[in-house]
N, CA and C of each residue as an Amber inpcrd file, in Angstrom:
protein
   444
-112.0650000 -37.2030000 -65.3960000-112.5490000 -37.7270000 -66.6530000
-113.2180000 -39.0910000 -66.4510000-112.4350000 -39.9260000 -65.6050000
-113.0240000 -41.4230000 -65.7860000-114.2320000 -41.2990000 -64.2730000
-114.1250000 -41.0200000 -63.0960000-115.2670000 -40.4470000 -62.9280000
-116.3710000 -39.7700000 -63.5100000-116.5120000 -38.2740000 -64.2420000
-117.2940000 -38.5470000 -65.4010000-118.0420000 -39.4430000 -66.1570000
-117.0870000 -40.0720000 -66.6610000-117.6810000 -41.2210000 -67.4890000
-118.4530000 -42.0780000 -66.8670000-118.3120000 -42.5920000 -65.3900000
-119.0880000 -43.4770000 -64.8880000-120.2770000 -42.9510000 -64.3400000
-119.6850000 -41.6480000 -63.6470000-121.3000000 -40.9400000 -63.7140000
-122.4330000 -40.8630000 -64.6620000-121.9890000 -40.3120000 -65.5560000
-122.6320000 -40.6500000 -67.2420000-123.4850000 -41.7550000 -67.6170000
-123.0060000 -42.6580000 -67.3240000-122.8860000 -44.1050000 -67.5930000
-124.3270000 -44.5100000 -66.5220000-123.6480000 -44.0480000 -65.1290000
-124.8320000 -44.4100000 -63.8500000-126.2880000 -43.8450000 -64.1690000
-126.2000000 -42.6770000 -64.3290000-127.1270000 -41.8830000 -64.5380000
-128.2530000 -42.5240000 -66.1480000-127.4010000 -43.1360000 -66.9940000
-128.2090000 -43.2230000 -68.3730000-128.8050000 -44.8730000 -67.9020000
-128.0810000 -45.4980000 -66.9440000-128.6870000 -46.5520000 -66.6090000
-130.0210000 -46.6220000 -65.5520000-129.3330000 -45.5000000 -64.5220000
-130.9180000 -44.8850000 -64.0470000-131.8740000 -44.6440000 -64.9440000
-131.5400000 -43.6380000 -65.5860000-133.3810000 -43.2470000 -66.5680000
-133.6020000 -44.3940000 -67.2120000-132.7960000 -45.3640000 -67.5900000
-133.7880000 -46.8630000 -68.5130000-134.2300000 -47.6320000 -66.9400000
-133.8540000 -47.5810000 -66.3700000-134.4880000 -48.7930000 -65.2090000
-135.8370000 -47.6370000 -64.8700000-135.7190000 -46.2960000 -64.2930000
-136.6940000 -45.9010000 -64.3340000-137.8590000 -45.6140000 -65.0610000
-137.6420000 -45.4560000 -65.9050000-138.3380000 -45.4490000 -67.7060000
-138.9600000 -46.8940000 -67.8460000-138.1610000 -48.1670000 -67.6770000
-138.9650000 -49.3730000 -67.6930000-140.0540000 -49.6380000 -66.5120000
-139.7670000 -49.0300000 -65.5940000-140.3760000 -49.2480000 -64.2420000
-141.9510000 -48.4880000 -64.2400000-141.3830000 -47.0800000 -64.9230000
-142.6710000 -46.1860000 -65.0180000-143.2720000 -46.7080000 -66.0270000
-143.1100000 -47.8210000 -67.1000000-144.1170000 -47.9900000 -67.9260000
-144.3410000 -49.4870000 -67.7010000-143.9450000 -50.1690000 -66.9240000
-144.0720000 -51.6940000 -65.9630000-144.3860000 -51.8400000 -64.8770000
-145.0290000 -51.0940000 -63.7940000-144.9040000 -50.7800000 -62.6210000
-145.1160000 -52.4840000 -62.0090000-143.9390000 -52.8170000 -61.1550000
-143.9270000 -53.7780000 -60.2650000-145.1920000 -53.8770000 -59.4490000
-146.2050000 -52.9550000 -58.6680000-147.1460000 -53.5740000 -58.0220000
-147.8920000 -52.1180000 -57.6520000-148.4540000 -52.4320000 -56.4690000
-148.8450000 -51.5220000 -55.6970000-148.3820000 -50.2650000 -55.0070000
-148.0760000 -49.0970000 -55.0200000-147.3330000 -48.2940000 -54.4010000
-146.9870000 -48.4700000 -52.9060000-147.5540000 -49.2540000 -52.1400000
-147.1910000 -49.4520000 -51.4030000-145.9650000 -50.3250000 -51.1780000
-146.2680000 -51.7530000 -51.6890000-145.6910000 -52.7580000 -52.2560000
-143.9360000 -52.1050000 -52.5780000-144.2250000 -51.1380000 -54.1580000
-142.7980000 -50.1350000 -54.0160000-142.1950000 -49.9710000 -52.8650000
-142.7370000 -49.0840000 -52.2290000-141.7720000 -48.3460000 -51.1840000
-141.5740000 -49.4210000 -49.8190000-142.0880000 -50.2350000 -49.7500000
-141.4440000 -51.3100000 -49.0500000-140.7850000 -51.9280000 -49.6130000
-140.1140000 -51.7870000 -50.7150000-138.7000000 -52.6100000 -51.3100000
-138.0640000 -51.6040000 -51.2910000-138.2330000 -50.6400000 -51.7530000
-137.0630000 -49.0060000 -51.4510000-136.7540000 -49.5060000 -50.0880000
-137.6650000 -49.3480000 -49.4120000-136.9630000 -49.2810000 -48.3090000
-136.4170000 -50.4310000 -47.2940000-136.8140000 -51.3410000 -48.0410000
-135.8320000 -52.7430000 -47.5990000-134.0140000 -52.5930000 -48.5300000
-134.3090000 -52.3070000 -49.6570000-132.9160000 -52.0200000 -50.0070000
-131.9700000 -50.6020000 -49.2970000-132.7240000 -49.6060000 -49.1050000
-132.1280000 -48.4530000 -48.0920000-131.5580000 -49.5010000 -46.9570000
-132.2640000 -49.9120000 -46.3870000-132.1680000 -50.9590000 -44.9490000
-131.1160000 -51.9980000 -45.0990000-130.8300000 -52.6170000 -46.1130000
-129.8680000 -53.2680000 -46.6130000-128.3560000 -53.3470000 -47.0200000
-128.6420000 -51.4870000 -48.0080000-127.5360000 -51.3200000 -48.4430000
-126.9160000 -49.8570000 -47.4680000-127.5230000 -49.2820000 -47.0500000
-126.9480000 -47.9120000 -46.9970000-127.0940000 -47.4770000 -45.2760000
-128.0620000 -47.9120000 -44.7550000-127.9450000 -48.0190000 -43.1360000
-127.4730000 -48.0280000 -42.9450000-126.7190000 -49.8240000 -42.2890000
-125.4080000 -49.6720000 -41.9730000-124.0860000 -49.3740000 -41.8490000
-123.8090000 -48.8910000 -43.2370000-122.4990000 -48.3810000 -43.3580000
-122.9180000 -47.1820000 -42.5330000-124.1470000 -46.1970000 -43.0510000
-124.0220000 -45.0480000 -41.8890000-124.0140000 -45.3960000 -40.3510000
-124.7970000 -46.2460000 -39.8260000-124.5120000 -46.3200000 -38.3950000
-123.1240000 -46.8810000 -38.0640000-122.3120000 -47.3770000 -39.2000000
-121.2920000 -47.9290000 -38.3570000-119.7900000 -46.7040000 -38.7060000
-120.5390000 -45.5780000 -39.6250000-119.4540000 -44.7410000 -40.1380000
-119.2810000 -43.3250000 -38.8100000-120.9280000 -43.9120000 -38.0680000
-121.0820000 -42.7130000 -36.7830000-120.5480000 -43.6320000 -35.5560000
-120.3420000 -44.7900000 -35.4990000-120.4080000 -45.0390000 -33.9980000
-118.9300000 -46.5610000 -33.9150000-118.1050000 -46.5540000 -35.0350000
-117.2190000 -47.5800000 -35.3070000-116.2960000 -46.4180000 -35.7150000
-114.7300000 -46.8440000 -34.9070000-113.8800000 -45.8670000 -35.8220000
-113.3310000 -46.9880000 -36.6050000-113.1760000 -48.6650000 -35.9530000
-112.9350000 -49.3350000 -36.8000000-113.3540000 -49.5480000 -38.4340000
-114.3780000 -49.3480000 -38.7960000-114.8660000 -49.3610000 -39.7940000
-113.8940000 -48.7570000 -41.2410000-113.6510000 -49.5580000 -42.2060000
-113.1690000 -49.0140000 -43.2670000-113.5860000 -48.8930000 -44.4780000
-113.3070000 -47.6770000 -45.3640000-114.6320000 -47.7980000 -46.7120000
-114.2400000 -49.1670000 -47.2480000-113.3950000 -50.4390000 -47.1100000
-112.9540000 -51.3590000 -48.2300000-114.4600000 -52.2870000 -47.4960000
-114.2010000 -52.5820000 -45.9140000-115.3440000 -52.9090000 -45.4950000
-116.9230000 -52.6240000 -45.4170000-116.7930000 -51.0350000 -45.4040000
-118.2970000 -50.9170000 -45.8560000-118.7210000 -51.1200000 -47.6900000
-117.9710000 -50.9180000 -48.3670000-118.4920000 -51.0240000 -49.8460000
-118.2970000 -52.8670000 -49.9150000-117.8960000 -53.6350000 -49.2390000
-118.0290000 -54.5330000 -49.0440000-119.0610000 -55.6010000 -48.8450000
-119.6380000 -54.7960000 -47.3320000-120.8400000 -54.7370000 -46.7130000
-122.3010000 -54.2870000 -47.5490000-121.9230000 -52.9820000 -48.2170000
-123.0890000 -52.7060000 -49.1910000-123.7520000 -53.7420000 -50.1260000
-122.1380000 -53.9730000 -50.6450000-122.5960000 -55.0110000 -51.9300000
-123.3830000 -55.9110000 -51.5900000-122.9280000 -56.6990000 -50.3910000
-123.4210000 -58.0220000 -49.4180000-124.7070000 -57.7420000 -49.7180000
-124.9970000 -56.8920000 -49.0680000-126.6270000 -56.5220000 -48.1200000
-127.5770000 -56.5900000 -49.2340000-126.7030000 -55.7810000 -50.1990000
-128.1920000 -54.9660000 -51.2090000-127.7710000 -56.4970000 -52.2610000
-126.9080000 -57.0950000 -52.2860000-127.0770000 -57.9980000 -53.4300000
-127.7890000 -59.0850000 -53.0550000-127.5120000 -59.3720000 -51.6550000
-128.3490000 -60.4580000 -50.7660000-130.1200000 -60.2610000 -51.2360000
-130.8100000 -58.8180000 -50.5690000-131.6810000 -58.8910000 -50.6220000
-132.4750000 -58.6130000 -52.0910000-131.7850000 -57.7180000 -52.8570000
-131.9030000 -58.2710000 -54.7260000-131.7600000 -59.4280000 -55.4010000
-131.0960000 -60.2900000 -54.7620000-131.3990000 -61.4720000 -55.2450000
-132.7180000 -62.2370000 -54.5600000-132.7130000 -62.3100000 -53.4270000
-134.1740000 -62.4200000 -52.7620000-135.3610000 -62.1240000 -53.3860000
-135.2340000 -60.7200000 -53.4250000-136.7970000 -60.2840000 -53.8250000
-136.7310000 -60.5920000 -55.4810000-135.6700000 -60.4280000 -56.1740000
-135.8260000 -61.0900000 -57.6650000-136.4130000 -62.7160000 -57.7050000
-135.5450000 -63.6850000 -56.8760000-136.7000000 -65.0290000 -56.8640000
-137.8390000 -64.9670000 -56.9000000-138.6600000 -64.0590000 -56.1620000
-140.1560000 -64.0510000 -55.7720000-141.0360000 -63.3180000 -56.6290000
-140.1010000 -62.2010000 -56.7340000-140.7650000 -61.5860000 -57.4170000
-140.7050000 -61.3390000 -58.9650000-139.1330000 -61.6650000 -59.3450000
-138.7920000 -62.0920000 -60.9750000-137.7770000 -60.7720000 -60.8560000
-136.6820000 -61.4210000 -62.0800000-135.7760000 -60.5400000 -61.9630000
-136.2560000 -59.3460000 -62.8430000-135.4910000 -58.5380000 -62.0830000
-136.0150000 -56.8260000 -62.6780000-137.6260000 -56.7600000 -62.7980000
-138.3960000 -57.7170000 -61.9890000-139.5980000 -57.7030000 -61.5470000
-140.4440000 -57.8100000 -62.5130000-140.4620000 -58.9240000 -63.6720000
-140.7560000 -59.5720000 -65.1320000-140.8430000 -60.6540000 -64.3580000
-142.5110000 -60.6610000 -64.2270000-143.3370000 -61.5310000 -63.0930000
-142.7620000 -63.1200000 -63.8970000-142.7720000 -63.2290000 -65.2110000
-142.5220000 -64.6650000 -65.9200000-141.0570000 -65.2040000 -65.4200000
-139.9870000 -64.3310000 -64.9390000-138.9590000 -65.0900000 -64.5120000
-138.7670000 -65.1100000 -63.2740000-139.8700000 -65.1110000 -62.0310000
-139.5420000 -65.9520000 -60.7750000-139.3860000 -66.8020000 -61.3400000
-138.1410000 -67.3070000 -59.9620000-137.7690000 -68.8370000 -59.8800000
-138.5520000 -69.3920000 -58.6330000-139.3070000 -68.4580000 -57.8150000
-140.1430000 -69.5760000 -56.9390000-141.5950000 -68.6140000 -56.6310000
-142.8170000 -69.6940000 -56.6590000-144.0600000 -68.8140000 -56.2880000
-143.8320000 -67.8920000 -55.0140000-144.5590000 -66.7220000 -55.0040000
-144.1970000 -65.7310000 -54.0220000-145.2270000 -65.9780000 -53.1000000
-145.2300000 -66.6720000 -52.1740000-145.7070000 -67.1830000 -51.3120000
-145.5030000 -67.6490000 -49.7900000-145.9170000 -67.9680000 -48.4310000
-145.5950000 -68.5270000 -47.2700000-144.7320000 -69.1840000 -47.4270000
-145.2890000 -70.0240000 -47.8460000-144.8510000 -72.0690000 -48.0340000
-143.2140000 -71.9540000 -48.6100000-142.9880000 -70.6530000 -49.3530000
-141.2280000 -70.9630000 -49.6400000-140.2730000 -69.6320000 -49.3840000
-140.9590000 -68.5070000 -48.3460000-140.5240000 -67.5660000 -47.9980000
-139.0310000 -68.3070000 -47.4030000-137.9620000 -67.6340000 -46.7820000
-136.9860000 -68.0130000 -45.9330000-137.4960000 -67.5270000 -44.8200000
-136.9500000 -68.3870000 -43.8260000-137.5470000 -67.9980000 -42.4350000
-139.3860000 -67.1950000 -42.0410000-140.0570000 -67.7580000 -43.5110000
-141.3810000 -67.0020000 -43.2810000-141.4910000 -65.2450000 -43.4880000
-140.1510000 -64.9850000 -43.9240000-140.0520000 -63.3430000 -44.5040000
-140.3460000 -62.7490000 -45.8400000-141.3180000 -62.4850000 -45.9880000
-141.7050000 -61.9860000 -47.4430000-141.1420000 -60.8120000 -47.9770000
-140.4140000 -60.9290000 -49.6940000-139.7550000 -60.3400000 -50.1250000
-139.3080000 -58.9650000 -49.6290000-140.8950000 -57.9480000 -49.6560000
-140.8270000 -56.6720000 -48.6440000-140.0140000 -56.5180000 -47.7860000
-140.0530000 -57.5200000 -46.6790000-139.5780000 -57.2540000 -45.2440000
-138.1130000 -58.4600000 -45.3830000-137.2200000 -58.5730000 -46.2040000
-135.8520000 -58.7870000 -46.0560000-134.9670000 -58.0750000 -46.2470000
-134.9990000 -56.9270000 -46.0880000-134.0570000 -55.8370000 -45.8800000
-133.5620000 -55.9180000 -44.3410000-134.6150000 -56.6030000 -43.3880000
-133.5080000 -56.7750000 -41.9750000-132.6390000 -57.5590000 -42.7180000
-133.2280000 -58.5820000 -43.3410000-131.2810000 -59.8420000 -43.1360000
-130.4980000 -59.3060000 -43.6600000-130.9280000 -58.4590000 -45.1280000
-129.7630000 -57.9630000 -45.7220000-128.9530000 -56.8420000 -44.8940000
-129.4980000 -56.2780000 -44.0280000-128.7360000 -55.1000000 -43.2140000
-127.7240000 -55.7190000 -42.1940000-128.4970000 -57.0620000 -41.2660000
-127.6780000 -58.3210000 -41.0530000-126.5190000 -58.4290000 -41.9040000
-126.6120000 -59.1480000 -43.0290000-125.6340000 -59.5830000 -43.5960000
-124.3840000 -58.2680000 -43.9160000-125.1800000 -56.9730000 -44.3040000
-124.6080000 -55.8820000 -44.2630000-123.6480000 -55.5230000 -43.3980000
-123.8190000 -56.0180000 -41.8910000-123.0440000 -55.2740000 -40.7910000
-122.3270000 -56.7520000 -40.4780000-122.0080000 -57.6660000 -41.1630000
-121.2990000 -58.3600000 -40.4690000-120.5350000 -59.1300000 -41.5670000
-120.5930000 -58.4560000 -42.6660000-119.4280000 -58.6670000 -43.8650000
-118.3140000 -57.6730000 -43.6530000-119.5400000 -55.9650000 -43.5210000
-118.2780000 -54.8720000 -43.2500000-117.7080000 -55.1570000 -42.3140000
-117.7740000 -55.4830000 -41.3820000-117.0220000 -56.1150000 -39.9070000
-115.7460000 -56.7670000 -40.1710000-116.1440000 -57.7480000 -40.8040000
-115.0630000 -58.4180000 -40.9810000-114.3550000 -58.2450000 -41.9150000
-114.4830000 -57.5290000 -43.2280000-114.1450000 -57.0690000 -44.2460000
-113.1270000 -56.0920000 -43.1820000-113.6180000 -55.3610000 -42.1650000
-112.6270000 -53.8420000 -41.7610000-111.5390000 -54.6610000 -40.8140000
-111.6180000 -55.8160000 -40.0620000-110.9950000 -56.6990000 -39.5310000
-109.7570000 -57.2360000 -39.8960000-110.1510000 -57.4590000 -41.4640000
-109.0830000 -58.0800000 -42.1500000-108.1500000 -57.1650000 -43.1520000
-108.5970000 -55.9810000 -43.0740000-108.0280000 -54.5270000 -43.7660000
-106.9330000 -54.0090000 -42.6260000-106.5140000 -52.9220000 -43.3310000
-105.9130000 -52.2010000 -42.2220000-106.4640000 -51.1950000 -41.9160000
-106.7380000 -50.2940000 -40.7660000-107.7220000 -49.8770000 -40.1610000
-107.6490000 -48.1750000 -41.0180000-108.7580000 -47.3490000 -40.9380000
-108.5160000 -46.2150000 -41.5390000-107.4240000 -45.1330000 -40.5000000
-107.2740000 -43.9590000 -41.4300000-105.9480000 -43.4670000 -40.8790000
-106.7580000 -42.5770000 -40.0570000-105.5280000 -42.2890000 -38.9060000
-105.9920000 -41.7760000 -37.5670000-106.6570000 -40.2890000 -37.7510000
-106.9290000 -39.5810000 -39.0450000-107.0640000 -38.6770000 -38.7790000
-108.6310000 -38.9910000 -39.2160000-108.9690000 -39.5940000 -39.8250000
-110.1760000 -40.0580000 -39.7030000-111.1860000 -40.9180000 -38.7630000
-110.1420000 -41.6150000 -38.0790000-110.6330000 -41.7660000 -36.6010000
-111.0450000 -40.6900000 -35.6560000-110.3900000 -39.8130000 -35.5610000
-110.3250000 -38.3900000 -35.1390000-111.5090000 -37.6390000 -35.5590000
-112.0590000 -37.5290000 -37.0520000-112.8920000 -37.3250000 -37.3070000
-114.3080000 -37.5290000 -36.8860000-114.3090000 -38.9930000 -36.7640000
-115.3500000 -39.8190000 -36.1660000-115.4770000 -39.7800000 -34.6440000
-115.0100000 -39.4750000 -33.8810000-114.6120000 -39.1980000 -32.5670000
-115.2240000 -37.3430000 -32.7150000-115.0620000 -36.5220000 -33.1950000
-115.6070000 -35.2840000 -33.2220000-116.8900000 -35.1920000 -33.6430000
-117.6540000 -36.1250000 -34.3430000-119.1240000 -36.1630000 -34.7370000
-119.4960000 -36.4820000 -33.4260000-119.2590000 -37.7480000 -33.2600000
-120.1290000 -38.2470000 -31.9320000-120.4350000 -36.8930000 -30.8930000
-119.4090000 -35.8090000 -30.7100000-119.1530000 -34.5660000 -29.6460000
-120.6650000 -33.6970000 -30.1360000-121.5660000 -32.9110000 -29.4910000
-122.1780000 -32.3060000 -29.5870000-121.5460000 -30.4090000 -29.7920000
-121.7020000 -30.0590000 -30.9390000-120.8250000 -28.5620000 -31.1140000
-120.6020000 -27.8840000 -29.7860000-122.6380000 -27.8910000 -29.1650000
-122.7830000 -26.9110000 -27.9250000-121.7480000 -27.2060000 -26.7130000
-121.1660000 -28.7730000 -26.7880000-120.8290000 -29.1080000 -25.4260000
-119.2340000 -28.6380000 -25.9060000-118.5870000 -28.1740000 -26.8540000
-117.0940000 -27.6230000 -27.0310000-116.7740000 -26.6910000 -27.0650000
C-alpha cells in the first residue's frame, strides 16, 4: 500500500516536471542529453559498478552515494543554469570565468560520480557490511555461466 502510494506520487511528479519541460525546453537537444547524462554519471553509475565489483558495498551506502552525486551535480547545473532551469533564477552567469575547476554545467557529472563513489565508500565503511549471502551473490555475477 505505502509503496503504492509513493509510486503514485513519483510518477504524477514525473509527468509535471515532464509536461513543464516539454512546454519550457531548457536548450538545445543536445545541451539535454548531456545533462541526462551527466546525472546518469552521477547518480546511478556508480552504485552499479560498485554493486558488480565491491562485495563491500551496502544499499545504506549506495543510496547514500546517489543522493551525494546527483544532488551535488543538481545543484551545480541549477546555479548556472537556474533552478528547474528558469533561466531568471541562476545564481551565477553560465560562463568560464565562474565554472569550478573550468567544468561547465554539462560535463560535471564526473565530480558528481566522484563524489558518488566516495560517500558510498564510506557510508558502507561505517555500516555493517551486507549479509553473506549477498556477498555470495556478487561473487557469482563476476563468474562467467560458460566457465561453471
Amino acid at each position: 500500500q505505502q509503496e503504492l502510494k509513493f509510486s503514485r506520487i513519483a510518477i504524477g511528479g514525473a509527468i509535471l516536471v515532464a509536461g513543464y519541460l516539454g512546454l519550457n525546453p531548457p536548450g538545445f537537444a543536445a545541451q539535454v542529453v548531456a545533462l541526462a547524462f551527466g546525472l546518469a554519471a552521477s547518480s546511478i553509475f556508480p552504485a552499479i559498478m560498485m554493486g558488480i565489483f565491491s562485495k563491500r558495498i551496502n544499499d545504506k551506502g549506495a543510496i547514500a552515494g546517489m543522493m551525494a552525486g546527483l544532488g551535488s551535480t543538481l545543484v551545480y547545473i541549477f546555479i548556472f543554469k537556474g533552478w528547474f532551469f528558469i533561466k531568471s533564477t541562476a545564481m551565477l552567469p553560465d560562463n568560464a570565468d565562474n565554472w569550478l575547476f573550468g567544468l561547465n554545467p554539462q560535463s560535471f557529472g564526473t565530480v558528481g560520480a566522484m563524489i558518488n563513489f566516495a560517500v558510498a565508500y564510506a557510508v558502507s565503511l561505517s555500516t555493517e557490511p551486507p549479509p553473506q549471502r549477498i556477498q555470495d551473490l556478487i561473487e557469482d555475477i563476476r563468474v562467467p555461466i560458460a566457465s561453471k
